[in-house]
ChimeraX commands (.cxc) that place a marker at each C-alpha (Angstrom):
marker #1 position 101.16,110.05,119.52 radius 0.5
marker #1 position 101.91,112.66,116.42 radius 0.5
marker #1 position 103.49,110.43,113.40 radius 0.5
marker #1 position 106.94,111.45,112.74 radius 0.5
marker #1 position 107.63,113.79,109.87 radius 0.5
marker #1 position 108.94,111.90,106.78 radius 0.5
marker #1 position 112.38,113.15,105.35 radius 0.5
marker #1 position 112.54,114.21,101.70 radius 0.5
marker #1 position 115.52,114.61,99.97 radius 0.5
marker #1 position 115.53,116.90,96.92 radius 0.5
marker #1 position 118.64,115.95,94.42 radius 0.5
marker #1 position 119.29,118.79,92.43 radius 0.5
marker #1 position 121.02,117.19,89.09 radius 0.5
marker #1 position 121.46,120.58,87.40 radius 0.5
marker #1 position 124.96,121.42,85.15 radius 0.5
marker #1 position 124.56,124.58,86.90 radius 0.5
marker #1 position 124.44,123.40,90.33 radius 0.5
marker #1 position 123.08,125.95,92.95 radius 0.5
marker #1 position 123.21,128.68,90.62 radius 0.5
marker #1 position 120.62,127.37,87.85 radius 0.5
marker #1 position 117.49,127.59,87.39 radius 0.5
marker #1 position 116.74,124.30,88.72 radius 0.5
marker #1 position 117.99,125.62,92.21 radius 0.5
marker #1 position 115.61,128.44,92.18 radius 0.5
marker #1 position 112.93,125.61,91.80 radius 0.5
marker #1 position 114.13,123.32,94.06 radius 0.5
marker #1 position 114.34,126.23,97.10 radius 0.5
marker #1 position 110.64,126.75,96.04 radius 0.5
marker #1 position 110.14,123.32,96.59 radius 0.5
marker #1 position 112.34,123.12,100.12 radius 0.5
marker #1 position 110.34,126.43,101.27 radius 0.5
marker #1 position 106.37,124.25,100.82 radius 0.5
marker #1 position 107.80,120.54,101.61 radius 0.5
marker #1 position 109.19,121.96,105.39 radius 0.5
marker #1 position 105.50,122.43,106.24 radius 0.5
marker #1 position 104.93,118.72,106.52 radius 0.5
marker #1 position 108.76,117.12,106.16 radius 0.5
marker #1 position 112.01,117.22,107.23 radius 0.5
marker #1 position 113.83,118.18,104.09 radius 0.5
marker #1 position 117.45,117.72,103.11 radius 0.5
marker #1 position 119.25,118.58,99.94 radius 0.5
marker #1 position 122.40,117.49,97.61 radius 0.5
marker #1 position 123.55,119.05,94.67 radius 0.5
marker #1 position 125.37,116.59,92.64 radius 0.5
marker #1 position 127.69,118.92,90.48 radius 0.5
marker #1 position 130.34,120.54,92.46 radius 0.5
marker #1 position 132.57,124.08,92.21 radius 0.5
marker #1 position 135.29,121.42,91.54 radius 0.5
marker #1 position 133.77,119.84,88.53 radius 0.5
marker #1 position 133.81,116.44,89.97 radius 0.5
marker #1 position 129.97,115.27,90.71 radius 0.5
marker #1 position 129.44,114.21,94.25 radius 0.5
marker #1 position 130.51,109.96,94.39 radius 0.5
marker #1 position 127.19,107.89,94.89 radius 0.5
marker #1 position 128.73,105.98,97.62 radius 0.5
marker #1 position 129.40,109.28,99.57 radius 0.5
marker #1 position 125.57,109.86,99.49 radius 0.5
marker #1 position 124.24,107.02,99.89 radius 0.5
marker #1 position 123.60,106.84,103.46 radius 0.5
marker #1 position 121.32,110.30,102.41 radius 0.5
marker #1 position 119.44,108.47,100.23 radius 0.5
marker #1 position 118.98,105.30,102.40 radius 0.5
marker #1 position 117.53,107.60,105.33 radius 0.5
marker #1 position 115.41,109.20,103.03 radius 0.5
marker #1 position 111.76,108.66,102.68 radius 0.5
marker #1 position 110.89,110.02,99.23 radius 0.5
marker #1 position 112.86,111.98,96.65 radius 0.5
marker #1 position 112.51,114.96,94.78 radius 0.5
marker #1 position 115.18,114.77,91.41 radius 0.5
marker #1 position 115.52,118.44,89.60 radius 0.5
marker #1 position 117.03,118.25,86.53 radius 0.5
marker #1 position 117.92,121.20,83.09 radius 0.5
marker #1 position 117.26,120.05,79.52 radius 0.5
marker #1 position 120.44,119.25,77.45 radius 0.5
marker #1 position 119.73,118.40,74.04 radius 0.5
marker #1 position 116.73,116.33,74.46 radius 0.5
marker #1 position 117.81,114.68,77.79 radius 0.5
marker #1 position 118.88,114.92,81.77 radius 0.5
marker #1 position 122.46,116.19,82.67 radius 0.5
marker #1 position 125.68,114.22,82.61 radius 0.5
marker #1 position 126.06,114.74,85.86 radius 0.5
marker #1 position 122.25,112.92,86.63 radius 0.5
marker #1 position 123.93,110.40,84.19 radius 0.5
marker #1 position 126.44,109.63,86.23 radius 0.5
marker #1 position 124.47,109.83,89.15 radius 0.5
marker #1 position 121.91,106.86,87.89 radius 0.5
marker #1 position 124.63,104.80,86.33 radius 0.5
marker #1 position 126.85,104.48,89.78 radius 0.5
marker #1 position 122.46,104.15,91.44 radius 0.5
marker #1 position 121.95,100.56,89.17 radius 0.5
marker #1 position 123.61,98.23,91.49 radius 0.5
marker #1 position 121.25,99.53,94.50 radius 0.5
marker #1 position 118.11,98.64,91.85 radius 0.5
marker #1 position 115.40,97.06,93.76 radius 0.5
marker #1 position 116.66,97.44,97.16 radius 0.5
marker #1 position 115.59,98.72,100.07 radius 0.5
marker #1 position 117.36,102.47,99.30 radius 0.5
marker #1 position 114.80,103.25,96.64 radius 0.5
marker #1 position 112.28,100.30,97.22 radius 0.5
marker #1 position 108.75,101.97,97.41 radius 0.5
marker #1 position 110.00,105.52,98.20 radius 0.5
marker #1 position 107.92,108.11,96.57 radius 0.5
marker #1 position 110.06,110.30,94.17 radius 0.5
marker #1 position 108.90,113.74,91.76 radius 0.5
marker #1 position 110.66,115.40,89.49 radius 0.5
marker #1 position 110.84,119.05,88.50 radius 0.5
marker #1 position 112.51,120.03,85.11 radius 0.5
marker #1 position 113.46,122.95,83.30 radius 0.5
marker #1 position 113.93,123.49,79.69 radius 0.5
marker #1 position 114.71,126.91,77.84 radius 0.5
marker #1 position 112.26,126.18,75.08 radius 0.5
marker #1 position 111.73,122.04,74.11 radius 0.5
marker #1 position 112.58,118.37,75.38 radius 0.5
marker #1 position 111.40,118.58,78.95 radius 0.5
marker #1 position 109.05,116.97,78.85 radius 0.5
marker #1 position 110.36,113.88,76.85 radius 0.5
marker #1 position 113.22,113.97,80.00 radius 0.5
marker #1 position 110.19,114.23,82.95 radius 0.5
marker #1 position 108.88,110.97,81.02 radius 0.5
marker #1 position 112.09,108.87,80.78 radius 0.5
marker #1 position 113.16,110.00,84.68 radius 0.5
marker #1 position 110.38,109.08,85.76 radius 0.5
marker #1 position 110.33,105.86,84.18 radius 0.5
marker #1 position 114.01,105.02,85.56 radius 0.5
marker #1 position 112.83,105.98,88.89 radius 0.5
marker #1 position 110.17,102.91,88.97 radius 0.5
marker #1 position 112.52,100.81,87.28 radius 0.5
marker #1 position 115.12,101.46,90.54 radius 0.5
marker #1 position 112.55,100.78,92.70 radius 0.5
marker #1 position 110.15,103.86,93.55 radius 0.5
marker #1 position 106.67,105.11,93.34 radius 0.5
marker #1 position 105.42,107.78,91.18 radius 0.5
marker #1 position 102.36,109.71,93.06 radius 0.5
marker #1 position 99.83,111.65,91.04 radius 0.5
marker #1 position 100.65,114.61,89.52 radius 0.5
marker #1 position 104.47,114.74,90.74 radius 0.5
marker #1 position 106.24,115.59,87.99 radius 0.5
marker #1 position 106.60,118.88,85.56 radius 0.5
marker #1 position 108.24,121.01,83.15 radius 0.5
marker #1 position 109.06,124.70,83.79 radius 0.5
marker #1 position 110.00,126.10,80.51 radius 0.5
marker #1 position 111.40,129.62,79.48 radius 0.5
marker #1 position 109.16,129.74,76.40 radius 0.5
marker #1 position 105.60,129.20,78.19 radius 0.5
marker #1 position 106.82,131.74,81.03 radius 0.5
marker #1 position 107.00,134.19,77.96 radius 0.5
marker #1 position 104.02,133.37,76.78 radius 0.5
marker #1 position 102.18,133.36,79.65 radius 0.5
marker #1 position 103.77,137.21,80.44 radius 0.5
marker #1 position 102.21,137.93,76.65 radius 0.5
marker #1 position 98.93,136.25,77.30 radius 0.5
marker #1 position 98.00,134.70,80.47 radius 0.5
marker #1 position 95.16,133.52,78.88 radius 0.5
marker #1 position 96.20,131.59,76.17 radius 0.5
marker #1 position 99.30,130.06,78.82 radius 0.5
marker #1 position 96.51,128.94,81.23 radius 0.5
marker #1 position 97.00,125.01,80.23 radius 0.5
marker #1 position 101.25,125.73,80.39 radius 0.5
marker #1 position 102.68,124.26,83.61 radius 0.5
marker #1 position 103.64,127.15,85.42 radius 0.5
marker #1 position 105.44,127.65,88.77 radius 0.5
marker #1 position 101.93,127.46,90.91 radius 0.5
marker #1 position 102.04,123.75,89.80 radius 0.5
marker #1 position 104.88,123.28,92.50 radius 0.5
marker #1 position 102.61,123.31,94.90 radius 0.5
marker #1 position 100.82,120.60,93.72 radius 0.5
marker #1 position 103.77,118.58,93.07 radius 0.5
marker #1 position 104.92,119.15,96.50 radius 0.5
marker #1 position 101.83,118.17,98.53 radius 0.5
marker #1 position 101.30,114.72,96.40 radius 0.5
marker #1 position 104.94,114.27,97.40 radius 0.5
marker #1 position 104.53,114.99,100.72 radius 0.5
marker #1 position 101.23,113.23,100.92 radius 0.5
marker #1 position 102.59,109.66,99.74 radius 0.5
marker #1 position 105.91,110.06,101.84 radius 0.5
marker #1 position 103.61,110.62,105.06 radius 0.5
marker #1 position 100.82,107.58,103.81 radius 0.5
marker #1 position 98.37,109.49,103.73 radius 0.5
marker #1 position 95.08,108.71,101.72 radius 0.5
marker #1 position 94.16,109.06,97.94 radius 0.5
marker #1 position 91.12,111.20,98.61 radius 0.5
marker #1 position 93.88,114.11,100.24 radius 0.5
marker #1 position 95.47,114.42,96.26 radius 0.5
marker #1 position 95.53,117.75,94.91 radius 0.5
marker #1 position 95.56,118.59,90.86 radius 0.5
marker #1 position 96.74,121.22,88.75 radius 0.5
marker #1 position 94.32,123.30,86.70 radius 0.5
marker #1 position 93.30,121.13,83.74 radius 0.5
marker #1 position 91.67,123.17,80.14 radius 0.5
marker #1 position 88.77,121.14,79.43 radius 0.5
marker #1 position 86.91,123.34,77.57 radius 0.5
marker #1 position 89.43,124.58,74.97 radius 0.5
marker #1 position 91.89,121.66,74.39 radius 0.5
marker #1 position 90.54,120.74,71.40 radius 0.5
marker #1 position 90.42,123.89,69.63 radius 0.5
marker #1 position 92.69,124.70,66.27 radius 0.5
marker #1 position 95.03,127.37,67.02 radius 0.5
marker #1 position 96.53,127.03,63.61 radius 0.5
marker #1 position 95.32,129.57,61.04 radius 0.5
marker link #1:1,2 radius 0.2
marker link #1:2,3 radius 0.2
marker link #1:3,4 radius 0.2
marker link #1:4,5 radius 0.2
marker link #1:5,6 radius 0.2
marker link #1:6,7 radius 0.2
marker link #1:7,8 radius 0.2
marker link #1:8,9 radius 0.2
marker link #1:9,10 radius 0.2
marker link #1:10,11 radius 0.2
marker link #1:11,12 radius 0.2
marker link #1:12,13 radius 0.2
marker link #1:13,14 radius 0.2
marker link #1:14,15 radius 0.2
marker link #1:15,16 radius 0.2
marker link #1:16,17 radius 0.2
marker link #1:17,18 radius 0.2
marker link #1:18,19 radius 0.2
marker link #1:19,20 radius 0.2
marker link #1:20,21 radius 0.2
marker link #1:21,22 radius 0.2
marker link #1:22,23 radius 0.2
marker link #1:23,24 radius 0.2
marker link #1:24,25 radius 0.2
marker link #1:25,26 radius 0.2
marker link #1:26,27 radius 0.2
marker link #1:27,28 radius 0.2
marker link #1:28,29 radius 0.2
marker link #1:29,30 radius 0.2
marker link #1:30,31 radius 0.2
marker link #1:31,32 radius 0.2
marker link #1:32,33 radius 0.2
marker link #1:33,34 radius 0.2
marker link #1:34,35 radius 0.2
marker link #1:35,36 radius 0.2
marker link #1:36,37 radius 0.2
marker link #1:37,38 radius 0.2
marker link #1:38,39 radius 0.2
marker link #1:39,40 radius 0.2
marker link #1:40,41 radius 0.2
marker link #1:41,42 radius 0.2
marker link #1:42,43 radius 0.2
marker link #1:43,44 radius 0.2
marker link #1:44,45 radius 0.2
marker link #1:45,46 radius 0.2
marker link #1:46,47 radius 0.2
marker link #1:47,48 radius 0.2
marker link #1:48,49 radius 0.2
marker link #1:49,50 radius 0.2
marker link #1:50,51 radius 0.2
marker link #1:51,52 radius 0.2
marker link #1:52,53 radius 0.2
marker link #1:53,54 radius 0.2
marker link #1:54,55 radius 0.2
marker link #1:55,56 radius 0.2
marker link #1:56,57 radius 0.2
marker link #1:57,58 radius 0.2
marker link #1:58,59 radius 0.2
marker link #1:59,60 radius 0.2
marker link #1:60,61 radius 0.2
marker link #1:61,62 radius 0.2
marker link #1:62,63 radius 0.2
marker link #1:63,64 radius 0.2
marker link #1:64,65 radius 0.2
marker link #1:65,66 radius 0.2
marker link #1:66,67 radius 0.2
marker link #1:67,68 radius 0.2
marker link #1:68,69 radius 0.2
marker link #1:69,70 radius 0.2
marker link #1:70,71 radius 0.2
marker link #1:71,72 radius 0.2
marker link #1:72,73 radius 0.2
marker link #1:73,74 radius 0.2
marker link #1:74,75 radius 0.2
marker link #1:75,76 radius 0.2
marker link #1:76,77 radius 0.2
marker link #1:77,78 radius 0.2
marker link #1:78,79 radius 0.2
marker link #1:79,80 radius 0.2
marker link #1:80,81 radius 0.2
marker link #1:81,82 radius 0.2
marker link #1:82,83 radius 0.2
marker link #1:83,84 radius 0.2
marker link #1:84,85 radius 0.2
marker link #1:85,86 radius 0.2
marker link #1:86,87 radius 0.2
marker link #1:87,88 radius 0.2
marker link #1:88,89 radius 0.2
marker link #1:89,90 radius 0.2
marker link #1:90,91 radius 0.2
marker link #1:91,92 radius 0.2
marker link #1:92,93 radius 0.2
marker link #1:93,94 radius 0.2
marker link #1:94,95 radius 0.2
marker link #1:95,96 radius 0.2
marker link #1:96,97 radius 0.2
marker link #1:97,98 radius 0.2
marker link #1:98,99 radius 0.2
marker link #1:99,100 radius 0.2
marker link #1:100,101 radius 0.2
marker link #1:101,102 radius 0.2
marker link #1:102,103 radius 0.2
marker link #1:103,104 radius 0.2
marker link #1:104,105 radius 0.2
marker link #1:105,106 radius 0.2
marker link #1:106,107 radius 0.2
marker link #1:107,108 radius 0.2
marker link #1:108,109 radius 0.2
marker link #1:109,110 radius 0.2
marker link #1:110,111 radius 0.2
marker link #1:111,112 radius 0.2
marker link #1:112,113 radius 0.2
marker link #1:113,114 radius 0.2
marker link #1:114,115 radius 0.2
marker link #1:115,116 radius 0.2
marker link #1:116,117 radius 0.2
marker link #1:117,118 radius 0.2
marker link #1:118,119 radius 0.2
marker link #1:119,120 radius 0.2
marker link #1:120,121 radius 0.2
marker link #1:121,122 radius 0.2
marker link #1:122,123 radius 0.2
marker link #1:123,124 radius 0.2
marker link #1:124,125 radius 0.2
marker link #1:125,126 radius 0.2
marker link #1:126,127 radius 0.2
marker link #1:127,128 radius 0.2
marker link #1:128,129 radius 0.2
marker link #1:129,130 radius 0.2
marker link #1:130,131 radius 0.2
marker link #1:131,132 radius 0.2
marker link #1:132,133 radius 0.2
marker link #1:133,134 radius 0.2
marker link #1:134,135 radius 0.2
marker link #1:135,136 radius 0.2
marker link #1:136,137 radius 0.2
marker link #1:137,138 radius 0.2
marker link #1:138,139 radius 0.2
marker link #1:139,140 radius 0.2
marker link #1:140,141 radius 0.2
marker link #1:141,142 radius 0.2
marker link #1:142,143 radius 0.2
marker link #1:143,144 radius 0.2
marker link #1:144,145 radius 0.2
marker link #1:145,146 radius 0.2
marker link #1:146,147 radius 0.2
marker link #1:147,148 radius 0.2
marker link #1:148,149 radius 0.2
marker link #1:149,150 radius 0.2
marker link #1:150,151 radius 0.2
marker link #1:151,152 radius 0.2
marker link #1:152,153 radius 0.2
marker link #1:153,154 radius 0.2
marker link #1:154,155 radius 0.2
marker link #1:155,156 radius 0.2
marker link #1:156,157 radius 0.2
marker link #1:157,158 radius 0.2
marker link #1:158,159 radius 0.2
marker link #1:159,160 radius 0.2
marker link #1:160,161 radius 0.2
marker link #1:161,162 radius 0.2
marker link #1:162,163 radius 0.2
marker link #1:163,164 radius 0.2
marker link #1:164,165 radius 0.2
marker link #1:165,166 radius 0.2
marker link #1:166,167 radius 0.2
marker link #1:167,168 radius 0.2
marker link #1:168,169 radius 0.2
marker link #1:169,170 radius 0.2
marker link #1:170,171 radius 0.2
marker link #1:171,172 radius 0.2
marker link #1:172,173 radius 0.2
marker link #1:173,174 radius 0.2
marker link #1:174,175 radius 0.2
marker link #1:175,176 radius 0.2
marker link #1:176,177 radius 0.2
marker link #1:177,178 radius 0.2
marker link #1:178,179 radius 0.2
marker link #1:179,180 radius 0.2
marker link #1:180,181 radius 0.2
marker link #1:181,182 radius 0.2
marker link #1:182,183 radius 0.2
marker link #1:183,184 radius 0.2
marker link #1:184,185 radius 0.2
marker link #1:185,186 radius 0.2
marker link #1:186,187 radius 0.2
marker link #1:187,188 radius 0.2
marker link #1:188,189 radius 0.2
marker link #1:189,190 radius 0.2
marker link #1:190,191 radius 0.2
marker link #1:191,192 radius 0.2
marker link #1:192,193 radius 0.2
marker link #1:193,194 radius 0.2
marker link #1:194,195 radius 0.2
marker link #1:195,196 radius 0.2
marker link #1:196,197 radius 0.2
marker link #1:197,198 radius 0.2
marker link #1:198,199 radius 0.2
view
């Protein structure tokens, strides 16, 4: 008897909503998880202003098996609206809605601070309750996609948008159970990490 497909809901925390470039990574993300999950999608921020009330979601959430949170960068740190969103989340802390669930997060930044907000989500997502699985998290940033158009080269140890993938499968891998040896990694320099690039 086939396993049933786990159900991964991608939150997409953006200011900008469906018109940001977090949405254009998050239907990236929809378009590789629906090989191997049922996937379902909120966007917090609304055409009305008003974010979407946690209480309205939260039967979502509870069905869901593992999460996938894309946020922007706003001066150093997540939006207001995936403020909101985790301030209304603390009573549910340690239960059974995020208890163990697998969650990844996707970020974008125009130039600096994503990574500083991949770190601290990530850390509020095990404090709630979740699991982190390798590789699941990353920063797509304006200024490395410009560098990377100037010298692909140089960019090569940039996240880039083929790191998705990755992302994706480990998500999709710990949501279905499956086993550590199935991981996939992104494309690590280990030859030139070390090396001054400062004249």
């Amino acid at each position: 008897m086939a396993s049933r497909r786990p159900c991964i809901l991608l939150l997409n925390a953006s200011l900008a909503g469906d018109s940001g470039n977090t949405a254009v990574l998050l239907a990236e993300a929809r378009r590789l998880l629906a090989r191997r999950a049922s996937v379902a999608a909120l966007t917090l921020a609304q055409p009305s202003g008003a974010p979407l009330a946690f209480d309205t979601i939260r039967p979502q959430l509870v069905a869901a098996d593992a999460f996938l949170f894309g946020t922007g960068t706003h001066w150093d740190s997540w939006s207001s609206v995936l403020q909101k969103f985790l301030e209304d989340a603390t009573p549910a802390e340690g239960t059974a809605l995020w208890l163990g669930k697998p969650a990844a997060v996707v970020v974008s930044e125009h130039s600096v601070g994503g990574k500083g907000v991949l770190s601290r989500l990530q850390g509020v997502l095990v404090t709630l309750g979740c699991t982190l699985p390798p590789m699941s998290g990353l920063v797509i940033s304006r200024a490395a996609s410009i560098a990377s158009e100037h010298d692909a080269d140089a960019a090569h140890d940039f996240w880039c948008r083929e790191d998705l993938r990755v992302v994706c499968h480990n998500l999709a891998e710990a949501a279905a159970g499956g086993a550590p040896s199935r991981w996939k990694t992104w494309p690590v320099d280990r030859a030139d990490f070390a090396a001054r690039w400062l004249a």
